[in-house]
C-alpha beads as a LAMMPS data file, in Angstrom:
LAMMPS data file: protein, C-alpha beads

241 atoms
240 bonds

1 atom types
1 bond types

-500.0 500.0 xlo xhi
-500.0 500.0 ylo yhi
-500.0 500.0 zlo zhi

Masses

1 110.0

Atoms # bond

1 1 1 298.888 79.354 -320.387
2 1 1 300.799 81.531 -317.805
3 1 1 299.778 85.435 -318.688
4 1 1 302.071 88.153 -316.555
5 1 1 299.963 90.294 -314.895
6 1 1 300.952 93.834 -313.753
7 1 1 299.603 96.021 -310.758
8 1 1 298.326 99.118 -312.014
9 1 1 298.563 101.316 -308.982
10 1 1 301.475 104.198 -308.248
11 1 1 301.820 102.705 -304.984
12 1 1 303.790 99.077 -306.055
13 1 1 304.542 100.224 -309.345
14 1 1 306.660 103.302 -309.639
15 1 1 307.287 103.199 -313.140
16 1 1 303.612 103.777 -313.979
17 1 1 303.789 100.657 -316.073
18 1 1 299.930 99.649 -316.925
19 1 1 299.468 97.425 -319.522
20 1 1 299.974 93.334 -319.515
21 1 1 302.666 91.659 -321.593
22 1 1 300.650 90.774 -325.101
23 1 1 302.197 87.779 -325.059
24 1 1 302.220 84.707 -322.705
25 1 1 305.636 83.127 -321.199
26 1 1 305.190 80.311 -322.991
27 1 1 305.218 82.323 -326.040
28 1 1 308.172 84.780 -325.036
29 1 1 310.035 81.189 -323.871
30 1 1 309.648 80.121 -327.087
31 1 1 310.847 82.909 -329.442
32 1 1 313.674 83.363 -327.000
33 1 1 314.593 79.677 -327.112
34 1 1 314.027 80.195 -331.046
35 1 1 316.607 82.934 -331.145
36 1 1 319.250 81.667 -328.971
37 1 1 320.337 78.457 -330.319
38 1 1 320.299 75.646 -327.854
39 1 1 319.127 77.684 -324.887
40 1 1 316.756 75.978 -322.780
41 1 1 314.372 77.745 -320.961
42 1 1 312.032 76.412 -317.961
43 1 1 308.781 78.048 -316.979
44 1 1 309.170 78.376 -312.996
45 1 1 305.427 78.835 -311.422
46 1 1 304.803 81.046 -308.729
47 1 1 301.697 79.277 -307.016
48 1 1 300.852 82.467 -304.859
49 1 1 298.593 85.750 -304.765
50 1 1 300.937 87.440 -307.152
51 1 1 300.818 84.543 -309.623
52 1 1 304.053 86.089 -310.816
53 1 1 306.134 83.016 -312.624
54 1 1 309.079 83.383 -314.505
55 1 1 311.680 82.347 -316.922
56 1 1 314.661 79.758 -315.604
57 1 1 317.503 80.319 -318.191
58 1 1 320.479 78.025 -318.632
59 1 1 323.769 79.845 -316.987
60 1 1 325.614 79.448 -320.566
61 1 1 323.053 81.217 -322.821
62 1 1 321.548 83.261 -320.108
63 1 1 323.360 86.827 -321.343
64 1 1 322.283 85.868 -325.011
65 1 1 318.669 85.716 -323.854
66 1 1 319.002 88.702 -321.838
67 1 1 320.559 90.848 -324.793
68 1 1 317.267 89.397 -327.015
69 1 1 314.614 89.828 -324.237
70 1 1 316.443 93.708 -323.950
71 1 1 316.476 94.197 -328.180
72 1 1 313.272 92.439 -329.313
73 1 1 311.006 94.927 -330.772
74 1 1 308.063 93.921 -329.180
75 1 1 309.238 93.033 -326.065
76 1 1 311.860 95.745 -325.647
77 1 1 312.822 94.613 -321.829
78 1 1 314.990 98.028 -321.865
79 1 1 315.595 98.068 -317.845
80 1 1 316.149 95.803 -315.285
81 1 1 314.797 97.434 -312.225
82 1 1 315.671 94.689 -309.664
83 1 1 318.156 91.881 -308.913
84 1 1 318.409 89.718 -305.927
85 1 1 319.644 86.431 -304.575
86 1 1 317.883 83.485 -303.094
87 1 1 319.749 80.628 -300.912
88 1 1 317.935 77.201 -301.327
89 1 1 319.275 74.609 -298.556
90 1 1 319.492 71.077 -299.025
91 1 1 315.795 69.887 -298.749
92 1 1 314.110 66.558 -298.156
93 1 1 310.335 66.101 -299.236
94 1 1 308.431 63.199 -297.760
95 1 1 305.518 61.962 -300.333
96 1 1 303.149 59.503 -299.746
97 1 1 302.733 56.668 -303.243
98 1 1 300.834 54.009 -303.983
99 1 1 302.804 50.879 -304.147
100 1 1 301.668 46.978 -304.223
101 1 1 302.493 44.482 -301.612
102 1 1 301.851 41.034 -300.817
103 1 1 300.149 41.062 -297.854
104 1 1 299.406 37.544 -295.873
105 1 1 299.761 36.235 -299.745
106 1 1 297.273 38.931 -301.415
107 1 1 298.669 41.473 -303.620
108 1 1 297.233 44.978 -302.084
109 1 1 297.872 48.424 -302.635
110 1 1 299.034 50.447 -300.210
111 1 1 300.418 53.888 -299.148
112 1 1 304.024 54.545 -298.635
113 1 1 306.084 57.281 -297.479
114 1 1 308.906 58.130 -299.437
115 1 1 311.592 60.869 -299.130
116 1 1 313.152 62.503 -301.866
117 1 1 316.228 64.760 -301.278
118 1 1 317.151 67.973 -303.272
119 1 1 320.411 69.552 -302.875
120 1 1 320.419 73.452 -302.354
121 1 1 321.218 76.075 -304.681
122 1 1 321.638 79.682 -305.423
123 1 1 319.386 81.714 -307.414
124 1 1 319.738 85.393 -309.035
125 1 1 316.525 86.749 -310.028
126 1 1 316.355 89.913 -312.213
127 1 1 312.601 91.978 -313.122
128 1 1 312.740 93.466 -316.130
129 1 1 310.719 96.146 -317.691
130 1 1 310.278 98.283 -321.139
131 1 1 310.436 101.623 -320.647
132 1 1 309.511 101.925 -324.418
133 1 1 306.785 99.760 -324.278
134 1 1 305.332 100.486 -320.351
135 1 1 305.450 96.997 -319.911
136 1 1 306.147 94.459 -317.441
137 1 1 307.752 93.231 -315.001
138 1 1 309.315 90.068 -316.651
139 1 1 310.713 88.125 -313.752
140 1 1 313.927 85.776 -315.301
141 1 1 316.546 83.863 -313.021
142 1 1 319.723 81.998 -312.631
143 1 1 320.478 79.041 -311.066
144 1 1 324.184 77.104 -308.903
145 1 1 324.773 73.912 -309.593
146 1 1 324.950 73.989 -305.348
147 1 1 325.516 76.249 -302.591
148 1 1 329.368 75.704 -302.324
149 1 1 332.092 78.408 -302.081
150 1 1 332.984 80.631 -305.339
151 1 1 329.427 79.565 -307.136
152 1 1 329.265 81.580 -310.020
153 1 1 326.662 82.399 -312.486
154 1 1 327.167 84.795 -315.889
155 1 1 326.538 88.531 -315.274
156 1 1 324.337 90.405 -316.995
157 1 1 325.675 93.513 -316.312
158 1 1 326.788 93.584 -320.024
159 1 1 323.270 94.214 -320.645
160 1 1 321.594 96.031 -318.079
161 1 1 324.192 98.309 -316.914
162 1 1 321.667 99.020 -313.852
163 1 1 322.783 95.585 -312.367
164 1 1 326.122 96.155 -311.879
165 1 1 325.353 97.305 -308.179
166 1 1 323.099 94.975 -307.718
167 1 1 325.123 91.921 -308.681
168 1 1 327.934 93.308 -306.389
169 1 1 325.107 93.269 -303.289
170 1 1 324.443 89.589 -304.306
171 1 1 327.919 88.648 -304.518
172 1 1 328.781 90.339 -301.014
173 1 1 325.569 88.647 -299.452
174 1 1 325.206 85.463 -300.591
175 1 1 328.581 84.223 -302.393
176 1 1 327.956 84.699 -305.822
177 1 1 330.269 85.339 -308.384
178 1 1 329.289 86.719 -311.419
179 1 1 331.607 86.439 -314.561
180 1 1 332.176 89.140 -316.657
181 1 1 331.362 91.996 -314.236
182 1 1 333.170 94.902 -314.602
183 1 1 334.050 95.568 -310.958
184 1 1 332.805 93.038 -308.791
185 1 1 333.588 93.266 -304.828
186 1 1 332.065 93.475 -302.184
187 1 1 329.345 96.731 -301.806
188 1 1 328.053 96.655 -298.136
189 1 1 330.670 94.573 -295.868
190 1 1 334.525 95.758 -296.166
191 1 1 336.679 93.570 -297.883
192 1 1 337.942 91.547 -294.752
193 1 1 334.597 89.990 -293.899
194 1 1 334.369 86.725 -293.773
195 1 1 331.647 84.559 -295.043
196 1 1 328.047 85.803 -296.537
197 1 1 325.349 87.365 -294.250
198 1 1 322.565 86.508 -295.951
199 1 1 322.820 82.784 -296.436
200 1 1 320.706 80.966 -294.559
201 1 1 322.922 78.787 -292.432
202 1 1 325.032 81.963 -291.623
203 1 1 325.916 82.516 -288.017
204 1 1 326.656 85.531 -286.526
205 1 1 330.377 86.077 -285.197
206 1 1 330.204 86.164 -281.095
207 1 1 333.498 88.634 -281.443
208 1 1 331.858 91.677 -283.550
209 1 1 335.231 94.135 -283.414
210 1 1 333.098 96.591 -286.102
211 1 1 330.608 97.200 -283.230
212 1 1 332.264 100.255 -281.578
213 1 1 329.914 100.289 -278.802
214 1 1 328.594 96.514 -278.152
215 1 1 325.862 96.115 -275.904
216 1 1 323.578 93.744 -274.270
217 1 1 323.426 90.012 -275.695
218 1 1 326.529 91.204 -278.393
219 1 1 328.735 92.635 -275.455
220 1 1 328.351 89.372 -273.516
221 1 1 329.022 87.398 -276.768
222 1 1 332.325 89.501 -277.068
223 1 1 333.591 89.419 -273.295
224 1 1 334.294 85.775 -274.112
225 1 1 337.311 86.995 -276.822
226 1 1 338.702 89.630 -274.115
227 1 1 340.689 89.673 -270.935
228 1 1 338.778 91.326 -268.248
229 1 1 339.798 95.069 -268.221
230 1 1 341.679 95.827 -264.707
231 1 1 339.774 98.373 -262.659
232 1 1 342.337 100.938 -262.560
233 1 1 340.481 103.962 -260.806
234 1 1 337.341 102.206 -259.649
235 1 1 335.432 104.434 -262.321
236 1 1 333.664 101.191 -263.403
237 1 1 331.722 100.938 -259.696
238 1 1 330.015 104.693 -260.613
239 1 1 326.271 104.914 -260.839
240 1 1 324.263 107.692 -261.800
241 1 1 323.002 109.530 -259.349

Bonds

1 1 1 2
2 1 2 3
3 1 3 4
4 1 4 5
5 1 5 6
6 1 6 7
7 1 7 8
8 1 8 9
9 1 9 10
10 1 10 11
11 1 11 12
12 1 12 13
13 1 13 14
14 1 14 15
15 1 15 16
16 1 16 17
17 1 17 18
18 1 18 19
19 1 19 20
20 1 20 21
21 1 21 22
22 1 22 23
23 1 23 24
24 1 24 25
25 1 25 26
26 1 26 27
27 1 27 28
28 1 28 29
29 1 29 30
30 1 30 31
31 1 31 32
32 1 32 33
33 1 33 34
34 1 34 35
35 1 35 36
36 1 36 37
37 1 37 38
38 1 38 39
39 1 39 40
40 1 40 41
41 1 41 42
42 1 42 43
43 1 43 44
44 1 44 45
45 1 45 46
46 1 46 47
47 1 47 48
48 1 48 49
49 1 49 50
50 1 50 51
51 1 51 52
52 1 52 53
53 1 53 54
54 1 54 55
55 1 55 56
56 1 56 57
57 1 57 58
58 1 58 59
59 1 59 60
60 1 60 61
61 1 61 62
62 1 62 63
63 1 63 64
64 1 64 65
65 1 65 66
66 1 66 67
67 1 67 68
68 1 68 69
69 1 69 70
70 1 70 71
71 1 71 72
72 1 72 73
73 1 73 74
74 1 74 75
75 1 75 76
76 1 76 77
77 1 77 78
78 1 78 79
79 1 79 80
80 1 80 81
81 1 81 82
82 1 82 83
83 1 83 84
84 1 84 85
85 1 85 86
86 1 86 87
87 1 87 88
88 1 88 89
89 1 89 90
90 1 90 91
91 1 91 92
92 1 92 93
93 1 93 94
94 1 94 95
95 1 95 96
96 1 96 97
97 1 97 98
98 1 98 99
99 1 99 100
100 1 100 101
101 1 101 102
102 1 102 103
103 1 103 104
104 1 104 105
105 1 105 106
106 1 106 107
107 1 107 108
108 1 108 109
109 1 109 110
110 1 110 111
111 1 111 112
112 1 112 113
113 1 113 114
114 1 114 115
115 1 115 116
116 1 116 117
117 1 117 118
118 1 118 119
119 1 119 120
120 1 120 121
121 1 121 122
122 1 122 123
123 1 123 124
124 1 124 125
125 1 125 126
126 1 126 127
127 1 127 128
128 1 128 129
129 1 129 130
130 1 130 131
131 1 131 132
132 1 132 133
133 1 133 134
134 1 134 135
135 1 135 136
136 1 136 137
137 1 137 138
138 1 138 139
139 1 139 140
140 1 140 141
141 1 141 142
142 1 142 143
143 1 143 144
144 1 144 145
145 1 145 146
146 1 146 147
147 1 147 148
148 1 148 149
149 1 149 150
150 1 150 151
151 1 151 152
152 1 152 153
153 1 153 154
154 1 154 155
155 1 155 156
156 1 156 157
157 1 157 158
158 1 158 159
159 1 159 160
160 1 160 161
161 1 161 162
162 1 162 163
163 1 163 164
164 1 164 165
165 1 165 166
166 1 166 167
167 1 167 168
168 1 168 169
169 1 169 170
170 1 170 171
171 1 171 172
172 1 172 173
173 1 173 174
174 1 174 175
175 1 175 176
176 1 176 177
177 1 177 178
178 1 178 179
179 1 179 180
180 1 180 181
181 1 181 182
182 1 182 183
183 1 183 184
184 1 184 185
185 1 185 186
186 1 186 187
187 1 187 188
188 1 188 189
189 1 189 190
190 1 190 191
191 1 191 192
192 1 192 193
193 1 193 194
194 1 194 195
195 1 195 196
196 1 196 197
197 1 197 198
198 1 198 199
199 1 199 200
200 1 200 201
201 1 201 202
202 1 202 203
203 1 203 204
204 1 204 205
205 1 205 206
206 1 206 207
207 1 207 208
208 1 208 209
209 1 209 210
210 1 210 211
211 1 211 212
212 1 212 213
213 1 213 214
214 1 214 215
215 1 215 216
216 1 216 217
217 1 217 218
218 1 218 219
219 1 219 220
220 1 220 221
221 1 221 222
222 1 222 223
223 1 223 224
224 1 224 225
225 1 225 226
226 1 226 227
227 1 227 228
228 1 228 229
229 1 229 230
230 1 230 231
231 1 231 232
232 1 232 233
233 1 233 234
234 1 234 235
235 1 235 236
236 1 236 237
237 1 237 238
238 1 238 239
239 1 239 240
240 1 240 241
């Protein structure tokens, strides 16, 4: 069974929370699954130090289970402290199966590589705590059908009003768009920009006009978008003396 386990210490844990969920995610899957008709809920392990796995919610019953993860009495997930975005690119895994083969007319078994291909996707991924209870975090996310243009997922805003911001940063970063926020635009690039910085197969523009001063490998990038200035009092040959 997968048991959520919480760092005690003030240093990673600002909200002083100190005590371990008292029940496992496959139980808290289950009553959540149990009280949200038809939701279906995936365990999602996290195979590293933290060991800290989470809950994959479907995108259409995803702000149902987030209202009954926030209301439960013993859970009380009151605050969602944390919401970011993860870009998955198209993937191709190379395993190696057993598979029989007639060899010089003798069945054998032998190893063979296959490759597998998984197309990419978004992800939002919320932590939620209980300030009544001093529990958590509960890690939950969303997932894209695929990385294209306008991908959205629901917002749960409506619930934790704390993600509105947060949502907005995804949105701006990585493409996002989350139905039913209440103001959702862009938070950290003006409204102009083009494309989403922090997707992985984002390239920097060579021509970056919000640079007022650009400088070394950006100012060479942008002299390709500009007609050489004249030299119109020779003030450009000056060195320091």
């Amino acid at each position: 069974m997968t048991q959520s386990r919480i760092c005690c210490c003030n240093t990673c844990n600002p909200f002083n929370v100190c005590n371990i969920f008292v029940e496992t995610l496959e139980q808290i899957k289950a009553r959540a699954e149990a009280a949200v008709a038809e939701a279906k809920i995936d365990i999602v392990i996290n195979p590293g130090p933290s060991q800290q796995s989470s809950l994959l919610i479907d995108n259409e019953h995803a702000p149902a289970v987030a209202r009954f993860l926030c209301d439960d009495p013993a859970l009380r997930l009151d605050f969602c402290s944390n919401a970011t975005g993860v870009d998955w690119l198209d993937r191709t895994v190379k395993k190696t199966v057993k598979v029989k083969k007639v060899i010089d007319g003798v069945e054998k078994e032998v190893d063979e590589t296959q490759e597998e291909f998984f197309p990419g996707y978004l992800e939002a991924v919320y932590h939620l705590y209980s300030m009544a209870h001093k529990h958590g975090p509960l890690v939950i996310r969303m997932r894209t059908a695929d990385r294209a243009d306008g991908a959205r997922l629901p917002s749960l805003t409506p619930v934790y009003r704390s993600a509105e911001f947060q949502e907005r940063e995804i949105f701006d970063l990585y493409g996002i768009r989350f139905d039913g926020h209440p103001d959702l635009r862009r938070i950290l690039m003006w409204d102009e920009f083009v494309d989403h910085p922090m997707r992985k197969d984002y390239r920097e523009p060579d021509d970056y006009e919000y640079e007022p001063t650009p400088h070394d490998d950006v100012l060479q990038r942008a002299k390709q978008h500009y007609t050489a200035r004249p030299q119109l009092d020779g003030a450009e040959n000056i060195t320091a003396q």
